[in-house]
C-alpha positions as CSV (number, residue, x, y, z in Angstrom):
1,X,264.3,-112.3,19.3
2,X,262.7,-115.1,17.1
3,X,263.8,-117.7,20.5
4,X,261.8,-115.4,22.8
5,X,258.9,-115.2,20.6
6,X,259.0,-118.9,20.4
7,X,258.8,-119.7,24.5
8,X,256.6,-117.0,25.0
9,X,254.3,-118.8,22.5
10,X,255.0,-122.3,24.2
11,X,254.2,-120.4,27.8
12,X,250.6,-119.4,26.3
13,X,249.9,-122.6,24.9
14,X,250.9,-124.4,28.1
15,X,248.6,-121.9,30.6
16,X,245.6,-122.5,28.1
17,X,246.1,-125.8,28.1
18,X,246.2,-125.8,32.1
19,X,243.1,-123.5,32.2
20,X,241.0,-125.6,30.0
21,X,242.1,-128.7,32.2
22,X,241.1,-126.9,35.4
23,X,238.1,-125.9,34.3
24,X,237.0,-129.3,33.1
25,X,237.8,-131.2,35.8
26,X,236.5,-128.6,38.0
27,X,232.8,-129.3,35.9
28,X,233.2,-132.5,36.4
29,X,232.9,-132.2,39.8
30,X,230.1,-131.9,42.7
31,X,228.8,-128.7,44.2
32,X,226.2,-127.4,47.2
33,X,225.5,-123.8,46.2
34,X,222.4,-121.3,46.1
35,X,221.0,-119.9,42.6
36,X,218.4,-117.6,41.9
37,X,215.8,-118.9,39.5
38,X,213.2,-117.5,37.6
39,X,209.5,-118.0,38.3
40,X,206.4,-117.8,36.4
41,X,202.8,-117.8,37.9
42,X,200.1,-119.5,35.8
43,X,196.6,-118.1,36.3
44,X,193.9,-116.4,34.1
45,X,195.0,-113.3,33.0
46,X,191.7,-112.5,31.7
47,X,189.8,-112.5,34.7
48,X,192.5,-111.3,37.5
49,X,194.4,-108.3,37.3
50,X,198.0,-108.0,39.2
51,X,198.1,-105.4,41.5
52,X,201.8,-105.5,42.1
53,X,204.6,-106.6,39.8
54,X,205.1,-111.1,41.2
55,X,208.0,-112.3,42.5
56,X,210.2,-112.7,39.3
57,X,212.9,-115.1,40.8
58,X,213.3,-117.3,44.2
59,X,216.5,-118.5,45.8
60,X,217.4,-122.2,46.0
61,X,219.8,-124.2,47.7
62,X,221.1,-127.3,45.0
63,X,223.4,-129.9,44.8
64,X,224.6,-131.1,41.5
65,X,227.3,-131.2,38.9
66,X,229.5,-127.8,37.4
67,X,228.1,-128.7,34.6
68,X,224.5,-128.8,35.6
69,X,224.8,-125.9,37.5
70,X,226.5,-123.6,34.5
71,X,223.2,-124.6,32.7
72,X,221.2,-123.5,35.5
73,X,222.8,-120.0,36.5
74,X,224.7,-118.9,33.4
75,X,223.2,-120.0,30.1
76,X,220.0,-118.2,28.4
77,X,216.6,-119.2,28.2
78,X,216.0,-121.3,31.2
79,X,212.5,-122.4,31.8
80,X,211.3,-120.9,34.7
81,X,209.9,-123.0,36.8
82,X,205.8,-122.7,37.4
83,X,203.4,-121.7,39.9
84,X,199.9,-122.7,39.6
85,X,197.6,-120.5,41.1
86,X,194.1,-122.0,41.4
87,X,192.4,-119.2,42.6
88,X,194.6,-116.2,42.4
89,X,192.7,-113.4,44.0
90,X,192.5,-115.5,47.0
91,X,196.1,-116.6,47.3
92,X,197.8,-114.0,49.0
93,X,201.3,-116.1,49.8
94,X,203.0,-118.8,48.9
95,X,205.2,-119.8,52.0
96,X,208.2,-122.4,51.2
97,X,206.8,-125.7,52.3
98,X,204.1,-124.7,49.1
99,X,207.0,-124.1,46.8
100,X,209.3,-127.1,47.7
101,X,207.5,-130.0,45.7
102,X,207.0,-127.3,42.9
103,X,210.6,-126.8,42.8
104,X,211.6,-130.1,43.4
105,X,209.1,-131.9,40.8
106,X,210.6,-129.2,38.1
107,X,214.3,-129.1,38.5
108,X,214.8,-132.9,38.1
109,X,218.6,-132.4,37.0
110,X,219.3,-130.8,40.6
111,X,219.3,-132.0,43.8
112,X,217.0,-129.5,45.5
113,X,218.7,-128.9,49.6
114,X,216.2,-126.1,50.6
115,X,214.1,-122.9,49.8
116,X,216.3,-120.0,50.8
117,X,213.2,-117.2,49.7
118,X,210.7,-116.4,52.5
119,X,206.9,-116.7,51.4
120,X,206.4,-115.3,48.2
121,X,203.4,-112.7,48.7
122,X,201.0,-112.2,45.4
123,X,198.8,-108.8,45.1
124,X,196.2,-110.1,42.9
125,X,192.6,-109.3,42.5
126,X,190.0,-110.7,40.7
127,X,188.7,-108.0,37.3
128,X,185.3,-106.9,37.6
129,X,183.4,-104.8,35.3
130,X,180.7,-101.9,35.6
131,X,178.8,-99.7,33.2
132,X,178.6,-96.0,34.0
133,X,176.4,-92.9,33.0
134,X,179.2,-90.0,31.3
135,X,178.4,-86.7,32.9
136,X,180.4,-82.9,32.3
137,X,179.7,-80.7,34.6
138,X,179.4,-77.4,32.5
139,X,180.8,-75.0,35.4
140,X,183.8,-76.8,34.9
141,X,184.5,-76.1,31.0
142,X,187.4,-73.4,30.7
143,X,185.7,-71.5,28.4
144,X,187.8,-68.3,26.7
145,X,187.1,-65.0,28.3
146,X,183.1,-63.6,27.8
147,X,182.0,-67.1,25.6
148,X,179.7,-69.3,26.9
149,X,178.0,-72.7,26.0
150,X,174.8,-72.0,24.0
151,X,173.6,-75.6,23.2
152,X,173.2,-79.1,25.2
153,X,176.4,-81.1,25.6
154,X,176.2,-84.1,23.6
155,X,178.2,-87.2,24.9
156,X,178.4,-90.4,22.4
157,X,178.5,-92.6,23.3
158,X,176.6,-91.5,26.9
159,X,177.9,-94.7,28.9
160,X,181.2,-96.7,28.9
161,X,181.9,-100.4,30.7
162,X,184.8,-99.7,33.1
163,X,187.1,-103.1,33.7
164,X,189.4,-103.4,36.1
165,X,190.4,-104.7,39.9
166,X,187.0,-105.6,41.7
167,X,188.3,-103.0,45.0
168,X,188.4,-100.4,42.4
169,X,185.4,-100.7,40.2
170,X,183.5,-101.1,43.4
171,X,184.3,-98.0,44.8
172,X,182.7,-96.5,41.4
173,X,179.6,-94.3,41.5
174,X,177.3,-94.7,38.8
175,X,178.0,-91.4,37.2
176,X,181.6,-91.0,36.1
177,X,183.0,-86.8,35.4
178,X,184.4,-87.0,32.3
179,X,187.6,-83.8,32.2
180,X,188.5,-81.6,28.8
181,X,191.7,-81.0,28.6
182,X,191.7,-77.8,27.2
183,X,192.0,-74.4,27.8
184,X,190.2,-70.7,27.0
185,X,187.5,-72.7,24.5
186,X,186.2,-69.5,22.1
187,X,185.1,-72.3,18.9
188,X,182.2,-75.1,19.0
189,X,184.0,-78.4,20.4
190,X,183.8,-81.5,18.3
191,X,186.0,-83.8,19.1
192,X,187.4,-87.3,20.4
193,X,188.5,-87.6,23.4
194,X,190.3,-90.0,25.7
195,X,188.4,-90.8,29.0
196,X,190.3,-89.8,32.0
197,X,190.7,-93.1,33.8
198,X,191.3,-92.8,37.8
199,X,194.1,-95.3,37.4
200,X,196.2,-97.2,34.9
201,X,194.9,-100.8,36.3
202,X,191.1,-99.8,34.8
203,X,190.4,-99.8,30.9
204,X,187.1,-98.7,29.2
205,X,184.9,-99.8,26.6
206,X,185.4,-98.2,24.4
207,X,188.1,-96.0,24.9
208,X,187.3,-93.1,23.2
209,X,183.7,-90.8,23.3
210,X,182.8,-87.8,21.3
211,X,181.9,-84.4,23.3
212,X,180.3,-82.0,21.1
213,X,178.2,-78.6,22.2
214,X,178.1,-75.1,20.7
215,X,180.3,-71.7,21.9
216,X,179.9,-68.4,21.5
217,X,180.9,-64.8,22.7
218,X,178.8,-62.5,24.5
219,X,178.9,-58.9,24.7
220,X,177.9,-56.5,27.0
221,X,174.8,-53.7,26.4
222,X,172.7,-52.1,28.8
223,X,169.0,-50.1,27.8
224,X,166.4,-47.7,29.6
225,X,163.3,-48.8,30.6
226,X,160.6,-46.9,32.2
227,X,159.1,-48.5,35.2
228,X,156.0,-49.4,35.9
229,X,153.7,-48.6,39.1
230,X,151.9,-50.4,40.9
231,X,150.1,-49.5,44.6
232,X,151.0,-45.6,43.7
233,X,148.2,-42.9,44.5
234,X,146.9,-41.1,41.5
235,X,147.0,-37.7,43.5
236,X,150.8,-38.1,43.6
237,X,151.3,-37.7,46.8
238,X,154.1,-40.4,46.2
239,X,155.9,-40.3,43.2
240,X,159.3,-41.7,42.6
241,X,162.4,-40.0,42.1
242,X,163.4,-41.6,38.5
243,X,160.5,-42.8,36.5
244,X,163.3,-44.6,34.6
245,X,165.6,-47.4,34.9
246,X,169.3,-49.0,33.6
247,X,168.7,-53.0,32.6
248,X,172.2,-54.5,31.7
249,X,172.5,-57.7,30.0
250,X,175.3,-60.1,28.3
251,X,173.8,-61.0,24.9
252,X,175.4,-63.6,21.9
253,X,176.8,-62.3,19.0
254,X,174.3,-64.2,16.9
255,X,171.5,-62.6,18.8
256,X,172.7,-59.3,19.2
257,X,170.3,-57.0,18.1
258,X,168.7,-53.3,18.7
259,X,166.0,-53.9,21.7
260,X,163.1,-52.1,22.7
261,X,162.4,-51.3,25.9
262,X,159.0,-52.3,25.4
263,X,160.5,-55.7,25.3
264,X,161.2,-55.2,29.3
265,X,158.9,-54.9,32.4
266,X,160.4,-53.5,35.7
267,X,157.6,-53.3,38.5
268,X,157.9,-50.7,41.0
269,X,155.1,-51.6,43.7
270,X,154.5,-49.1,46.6
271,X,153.6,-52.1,49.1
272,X,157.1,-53.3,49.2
273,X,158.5,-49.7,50.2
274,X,161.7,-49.9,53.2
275,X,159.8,-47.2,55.5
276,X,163.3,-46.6,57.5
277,X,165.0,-44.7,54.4
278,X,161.7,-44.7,51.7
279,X,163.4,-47.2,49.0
280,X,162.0,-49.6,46.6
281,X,163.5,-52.7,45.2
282,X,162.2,-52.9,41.3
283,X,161.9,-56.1,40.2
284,X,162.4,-57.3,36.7
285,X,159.1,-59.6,35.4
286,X,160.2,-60.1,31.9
287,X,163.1,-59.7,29.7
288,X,164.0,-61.0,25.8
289,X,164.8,-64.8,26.3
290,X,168.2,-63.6,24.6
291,X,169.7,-62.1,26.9
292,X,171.6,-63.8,29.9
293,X,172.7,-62.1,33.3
294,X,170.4,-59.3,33.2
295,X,170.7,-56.9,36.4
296,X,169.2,-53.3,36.6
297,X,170.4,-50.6,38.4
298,X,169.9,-48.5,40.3
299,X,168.5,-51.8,42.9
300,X,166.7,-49.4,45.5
301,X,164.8,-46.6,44.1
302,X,163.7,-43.6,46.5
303,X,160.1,-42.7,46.9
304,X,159.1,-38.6,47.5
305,X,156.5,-37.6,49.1
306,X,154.6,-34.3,48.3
């Protein structure tokens, strides 16, 4: 058993032996292949913004050593080679008679055959900037069931600078809709929010704004009112059916309160009578500043005639 062991041992040494001679020589020698090699573009970054991810890599056709080209393909951290771009948002390709003096002024330790990459094509634009008026458009709060808004919405601050590609800021009214993102509101709102940004190539300065404004619920009531008369004969001739009237309204719960009807007018005038079925409309003059969404009913009142 021990002589097996032995040649088997010898039969290892001898093929690693071989392998590592091969592999050597095989270095040592000259090659024509094609590599990909990683590219880097040089341009401001603080005044352009990339509208698509760049080209990461081109393919080469090179003759040079194993050796060389192990370094080239296989080992880590290669320096990529660079692409100056004077004026980026201009530059919308790079075709290969651009990119073989780059390539071949940068890879000095290849022989450099041919590009084998068709035109590299860049989506760059130049970053513009624009400040814009904050806006919420109230009808668009979701507010809980029966609340509504009882104060002015306060924005801080009430304008942001909006940076980002020229197309886009452009295209930019001067009053930007700012969105809550929240649901059935029944408490004041105080809070920080995010602004809601139409894409992720745009930032804004700053990035945060407080919204603030006052809720509260209303209920529903209703009173009687008499009306008042105006244009009506004093013989009574022409009288009207009801000489009262039902005023609903939606009040706050901080407001609600017991009201008299004195505090409403309804005007009933005789002028304004439908002669095909003898109706009046009554029209409400005043009302309690309170009270929101006022209505009365009945809306057509019948006039008799003696």
């Amino acid at each position: 058993m021990s002589y097996f062991l032995e040649n088997w041992k010898v039969v290892i040494i001898s093929l690693i032996g071989a392998t590592t001679f091969w592999f050597f020589n095989a270095l040592n020698k000259s090659y024509d292949t094609t590599i990909n090699y990683p590219v880097e573009f040089t341009f401001s970054r603080d005044s352009n913004v990339v509208m698509q991810p760049l080209p990461a890599s081109i393919r080469i056709n090179v003759s040079s050593g194993g050796w060389n080209l192990l370094r080239k393909t296989f080992w880590f951290n290669v320096p990529p080679i660079e692409i100056p771009l004077d004026q980026p948002d201009k530059t919308r390709y790079i075709d290969r008679g651009q990119l073989f003096p780059l390539v071949v002024n940068q890879m000095s330790e290849l022989k450099v055959n041919h590009i084998v990459s068709d035109s590299l094509f860049l989506f760059i634009e130049s970053k513009k900037t624009k400040n814009v008026l904050l806006k919420l458009d109230s009808t668009k709060i979701p507010l809980g069931p029966n609340h509504r808004i009882t104060s002015p919405i306060s924005i801080k601050p009430d304008s942001i600078l909006l940076i980002g590609p020229s197309s886009f800021i452009d295209s930019l009214q001067s009053e930007y809709s700012l969105v809550l993102n929240m649901q059935n509101i029944d408490d004041p709102v105080n809070q920080n929010i995010h602004v809601n940004l139409p894409n992720n190539l745009i930032e804004s300065e700053p990035k945060e704004i407080n919204v603030s404004f006052n809720v509260e619920q209303f209920v529903e009531e209703q009173i009687t009112v008499p009306v008042e008369l105006a244009g009506f004969p004093r013989d009574s001739s022409r009288y009207l059916e009801t000489g009262e009237i039902i005023v609903n309204y939606l009040v706050a719960d901080s407001k609600k309160r017991p009201f008299d009807p004195s505090e409403f007018v309804v005007l009933v005038d005789l002028s304004t009578i439908d002669k095909k079925d003898s109706t009046i409309m009554p029209i409400l003059l005043f009302h309690p500043p309170e009270i929101v969404e006022v209505t009365v009913l009945p809306d057509q009142l019948k006039v008799v005639y003696e």
